[in-house]
C-alpha positions in Angstrom: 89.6 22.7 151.4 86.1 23.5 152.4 85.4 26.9 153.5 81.4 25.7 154.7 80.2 27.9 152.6 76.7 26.6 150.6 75.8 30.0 148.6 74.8 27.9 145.5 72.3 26.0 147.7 69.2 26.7 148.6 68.8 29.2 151.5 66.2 27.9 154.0 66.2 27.9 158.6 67.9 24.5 158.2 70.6 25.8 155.9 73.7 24.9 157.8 72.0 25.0 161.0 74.1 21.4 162.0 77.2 23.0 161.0 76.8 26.0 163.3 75.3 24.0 166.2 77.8 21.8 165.6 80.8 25.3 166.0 78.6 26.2 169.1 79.0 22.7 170.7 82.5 22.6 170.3 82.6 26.1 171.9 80.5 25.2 175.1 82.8 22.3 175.3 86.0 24.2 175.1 84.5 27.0 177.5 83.7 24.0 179.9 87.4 22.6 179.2 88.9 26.0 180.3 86.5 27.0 183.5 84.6 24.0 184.5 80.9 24.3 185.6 79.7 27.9 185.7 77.2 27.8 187.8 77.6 29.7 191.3 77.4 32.8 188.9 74.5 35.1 189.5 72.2 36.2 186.4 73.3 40.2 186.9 69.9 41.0 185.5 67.1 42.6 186.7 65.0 46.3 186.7 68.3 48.2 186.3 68.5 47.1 182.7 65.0 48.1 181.3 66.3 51.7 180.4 69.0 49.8 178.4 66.2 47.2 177.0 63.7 50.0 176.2 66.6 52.1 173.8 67.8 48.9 171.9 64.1 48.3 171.0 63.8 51.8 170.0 67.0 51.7 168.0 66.2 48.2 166.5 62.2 50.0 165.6 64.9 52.6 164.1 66.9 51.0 162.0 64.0 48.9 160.6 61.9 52.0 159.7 65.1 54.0 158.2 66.3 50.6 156.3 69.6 50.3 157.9 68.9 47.0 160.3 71.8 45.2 160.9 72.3 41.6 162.8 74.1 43.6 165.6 70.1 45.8 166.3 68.3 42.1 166.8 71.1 40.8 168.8 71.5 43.4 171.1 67.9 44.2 171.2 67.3 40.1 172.3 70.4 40.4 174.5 68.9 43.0 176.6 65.7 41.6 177.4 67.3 39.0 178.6 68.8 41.1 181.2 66.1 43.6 181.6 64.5 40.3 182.8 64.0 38.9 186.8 62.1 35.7 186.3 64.8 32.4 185.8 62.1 31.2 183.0 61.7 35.0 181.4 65.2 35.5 181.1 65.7 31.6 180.3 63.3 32.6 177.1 65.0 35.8 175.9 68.2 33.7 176.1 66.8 31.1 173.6 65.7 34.0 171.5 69.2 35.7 171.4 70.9 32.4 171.1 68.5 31.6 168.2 69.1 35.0 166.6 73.1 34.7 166.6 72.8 31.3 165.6 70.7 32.7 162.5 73.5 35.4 162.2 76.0 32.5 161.7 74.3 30.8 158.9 74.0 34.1 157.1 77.5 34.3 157.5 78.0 31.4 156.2 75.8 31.7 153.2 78.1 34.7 152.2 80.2 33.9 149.2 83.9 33.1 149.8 85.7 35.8 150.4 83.3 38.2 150.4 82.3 39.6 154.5 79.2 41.7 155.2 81.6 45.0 154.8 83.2 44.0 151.6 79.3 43.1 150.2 77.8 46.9 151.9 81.1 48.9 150.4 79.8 47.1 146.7 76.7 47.8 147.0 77.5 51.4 148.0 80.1 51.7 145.2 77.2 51.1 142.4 74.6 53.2 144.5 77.3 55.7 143.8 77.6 54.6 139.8 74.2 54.6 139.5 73.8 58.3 140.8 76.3 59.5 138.9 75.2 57.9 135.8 71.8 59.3 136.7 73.0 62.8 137.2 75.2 63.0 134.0 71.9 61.1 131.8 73.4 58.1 131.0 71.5 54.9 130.9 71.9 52.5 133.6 
């Protein structure tokens, strides 16, 4: 069975990108199944959400500088510009780039080996930080 993963490929934007569109369309269709047309809802966005907007920025700029960016800073940081937003064709645009940002979040998901989530890869890579140091501190070659 195929787990759609491609890690021995070459990693480029179009890297199962028809795979992922193709998970995203069966999930607007199955949302669409379930509750039918959506749209009487109202945005709930506006100037109430800039405060919000303004610290996921800062904590994105954050993580960046210190190293420690994750998919979850860009996301969230996308996400609430969106709603920070008024304008249908402002917050139509920070939609596409949040939309565009999880769909890249899929794909590196999927370029992950088998088996092997973000936590297990971060908790190995911490493990020989930790080997290295030790080795380092006690004068043994790497």
């Amino acid at each position: 069975m195929s787990t759609g993963r491609h890690s021995d490929q070459p990693i480029d934007a179009h890297t199962g990108l028809a795979r992922v569109l193709g998970d995203v369309t069966a999930e607007r269709e199955a949302q669409h199944a379930a509750h039918g047309i959506q749209h009487h809802l109202a945005d709930g966005t506006g100037a109430e959400w800039r405060a919000f907007a303004e610290q996921m920025c800062a904590e994105c700029e954050r993580a960046a500088a210190e190293g420690r960016m994750t998919w979850r800073h860009i996301l969230l940081e996308e996400v609430a510009e969106a709603l920070a937003e008024e304008e249908p064709d402002r917050i139509r645009g920070e939609l596409v780039q949040a939309a565009a940002v999880a769909v890249q979040w899929l794909q590196a998901i999927d370029q992950r080996p088998a088996g092997r989530t973000c936590a297990v890869v971060q908790q190995q890579r911490k493990q020989a930080s930790v080997a290295v140091d030790a080795r380092y501190h006690r004068g043994l070659p790497d």
